[in-house]
N, C-alpha and C positions, 0 to 999 in steps of 0.2 A: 504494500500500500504506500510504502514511503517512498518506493523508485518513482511509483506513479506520479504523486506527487512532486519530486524533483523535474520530471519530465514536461511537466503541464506550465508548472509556476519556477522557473528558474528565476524569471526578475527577480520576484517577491523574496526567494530566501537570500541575496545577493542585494537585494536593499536592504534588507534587514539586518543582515551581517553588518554592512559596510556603516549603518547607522550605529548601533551599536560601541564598532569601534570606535567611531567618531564620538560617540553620546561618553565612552571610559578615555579615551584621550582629555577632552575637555574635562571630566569630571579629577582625572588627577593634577591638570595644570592647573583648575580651583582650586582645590585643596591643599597643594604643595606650594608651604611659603618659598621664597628663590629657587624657582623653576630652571634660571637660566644655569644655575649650579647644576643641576642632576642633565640637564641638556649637554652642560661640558663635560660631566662625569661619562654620560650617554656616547659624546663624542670622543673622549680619550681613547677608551676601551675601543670603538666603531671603526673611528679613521686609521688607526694605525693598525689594526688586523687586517682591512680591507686594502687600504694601499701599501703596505709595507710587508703585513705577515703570508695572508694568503696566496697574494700572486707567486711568490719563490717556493713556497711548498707545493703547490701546482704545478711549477715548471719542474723541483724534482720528481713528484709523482709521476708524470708523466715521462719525463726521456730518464725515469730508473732505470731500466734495462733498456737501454739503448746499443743497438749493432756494429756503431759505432767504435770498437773497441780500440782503433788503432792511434786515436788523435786521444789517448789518457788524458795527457798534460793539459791539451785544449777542455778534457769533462771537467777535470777534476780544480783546473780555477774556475768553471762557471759552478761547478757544485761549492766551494771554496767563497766566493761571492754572492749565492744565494744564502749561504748561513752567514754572511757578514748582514745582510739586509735582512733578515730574521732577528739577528741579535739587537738590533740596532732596533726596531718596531717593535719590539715585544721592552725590550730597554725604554723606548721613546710612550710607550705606553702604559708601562709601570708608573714612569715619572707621571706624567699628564694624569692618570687614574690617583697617584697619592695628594697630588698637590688639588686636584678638583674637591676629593674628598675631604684633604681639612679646611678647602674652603665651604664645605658645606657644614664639618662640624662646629666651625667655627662661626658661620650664622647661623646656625639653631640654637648654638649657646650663649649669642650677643656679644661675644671676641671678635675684635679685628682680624681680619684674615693678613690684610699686609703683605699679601702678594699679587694686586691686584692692579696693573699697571695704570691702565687709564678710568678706573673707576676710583684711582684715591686721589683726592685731589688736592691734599697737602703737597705731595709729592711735587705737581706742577710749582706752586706757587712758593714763593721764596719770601720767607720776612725781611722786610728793613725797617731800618731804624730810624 
């Protein structure tokens, strides 16, 4: 009965869904005092997996066994330079992932974060006398 279903009314469950998501998106950026924190937290973790980690674990996955076997030295610095670019994103996103974090814990507990370039504005501004 519930293939039938799917069959008839795909809009329907497919708005539905999509509303939904949209009705728990909205309802946690309500909720969530400094949103833009857990977006950079979102982002640390996101962009440096996606542009830095995954693509080189990919290209080893894929030419692992490669027929190739004659040009070593040409495999083994591009395998060699895919874990430099792995250490390097999984490193670049450790940092970005701690430093997002105690700027989140640090505004939930109403501590200055102070590492917050252009949103401190002491910083800019210089006293004289």
């Amino acid at each position: 009965a519930r293939s039938h279903f799917l069959s008839y009314h795909p809009f329907s469950i497919e708005f539905w869904l999509r509303t939904a998501l949209v009705m728990v998106t909205f309802g946690f950026a309500v909720l969530v005092p400094h949103i833009e924190l857990f977006i950079a937290l979102i982002g640390a973790l996101a962009s440096s997996s996606l542009a830095l980690v995954f693509p080189p674990i990919s290209y080893l996955m894929v030419f692992r066994n490669s027929p190739q076997r004659k040009q070593y030295c040409h495999l083994l610095l591009q395998k060699m330079f895919c874990w430099c670019i792995i250490v390097i994103g999984v490193t670049g996103g450790l940092i970005g992932t701690l430093y997002a974090s105690k700027d989140i814990v640090c505004a939930l507990s109403g501590l200055p974060s102070g590492g917050n370039f252009p949103a401190n504005p002491t910083f800019h501004t210089r006293q004289h006398n």
